[in-house]
N, C-alpha and C positions, 0 to 999 in steps of 0.2 A: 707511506710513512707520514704520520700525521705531521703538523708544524712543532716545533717547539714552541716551548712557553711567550720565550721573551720575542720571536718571530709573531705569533698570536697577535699578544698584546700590541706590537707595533704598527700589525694590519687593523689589528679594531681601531686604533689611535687614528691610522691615516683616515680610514673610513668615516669617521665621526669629526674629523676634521674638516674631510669635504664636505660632509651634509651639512654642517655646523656655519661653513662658508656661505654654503649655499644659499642656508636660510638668511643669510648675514645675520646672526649674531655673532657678538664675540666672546671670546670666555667665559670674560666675567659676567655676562649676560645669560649666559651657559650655567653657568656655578649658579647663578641665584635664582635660575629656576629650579631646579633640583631641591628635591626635598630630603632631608635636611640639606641646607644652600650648602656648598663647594668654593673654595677660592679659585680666584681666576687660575692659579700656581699647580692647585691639583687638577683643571680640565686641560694646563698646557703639558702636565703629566703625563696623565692621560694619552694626550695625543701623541705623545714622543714615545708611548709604551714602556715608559718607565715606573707608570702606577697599573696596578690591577684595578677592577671596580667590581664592585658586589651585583650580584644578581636585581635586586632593584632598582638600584642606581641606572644599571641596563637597560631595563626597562622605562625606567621613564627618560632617558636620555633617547629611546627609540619613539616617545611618545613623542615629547619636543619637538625632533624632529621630522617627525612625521613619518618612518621609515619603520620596515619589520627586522625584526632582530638576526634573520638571514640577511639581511643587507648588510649588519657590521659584521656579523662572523664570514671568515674569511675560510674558501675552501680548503679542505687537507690535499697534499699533496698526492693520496689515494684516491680523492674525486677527480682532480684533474685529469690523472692518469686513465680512472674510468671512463670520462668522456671523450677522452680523446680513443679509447679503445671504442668505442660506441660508436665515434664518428669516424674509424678508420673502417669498420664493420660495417655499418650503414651505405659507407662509400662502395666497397666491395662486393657486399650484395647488390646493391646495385647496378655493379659491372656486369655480373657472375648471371650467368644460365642457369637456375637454379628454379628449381619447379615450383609450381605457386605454396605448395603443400609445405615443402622444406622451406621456402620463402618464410613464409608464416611461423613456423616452428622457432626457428632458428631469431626471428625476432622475438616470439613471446620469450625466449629463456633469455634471451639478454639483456632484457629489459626486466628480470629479477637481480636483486644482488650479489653481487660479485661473487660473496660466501658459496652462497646455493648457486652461483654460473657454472657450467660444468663444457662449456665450451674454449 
């Protein structure tokens, strides 16, 4: 089940807040790189997930900072779930007597997506 909206935006916000810490800038430092400049008010929005931002704005907020736009989107609740299904799998085969042949098989199909997993 992916996130909801206002969960999203409050993951992008924290995200963009750490990296934003990290570079030490602050807001308003924040805002008036952006083109067109931001108030300090909309990047504290922002980070609180109480503003959305436009798909360029995104972009160059990942520029800024220096980060890829997988760093601020925050996974859905169906990747989590896959990876942990991956690494409970992994673990298992692992244990498991399992011939090199099925070994092999039984990784390539789970490492397609979920959709097409038929395991």
């Amino acid at each position: 089940m992916p996130l909801a909206a206002d969960q999203f935006y409050l993951e992008v916000g924290r995200r963009i807040q750490g990296l934003r810490a990290t570079k030490g800038l602050t807001q308003a430092a924040l805002g008036r790189l952006l083109n067109p400049p931001v108030t300090r008010a909309s990047i504290a929005n922002l980070e609180s997930g109480r503003q959305g931002l436009l798909l360029h704005t995104f972009i160059q907020i990942t520029k800024i900072l220096e980060c890829s736009l997988s760093d601020l989107i925050p996974p859905t609740t169906t990747a989590r779930v896959d990876i942990a299904l991956e690494s409970q799998v992994a673990r298992e085969l692992g244990k498991a007597k399992v011939p090199d042949e099925a070994r092999r098989r039984i990784s390539q199909q789970f490492m397609l997506p979920a959709k097409k997993n038929k395991l």
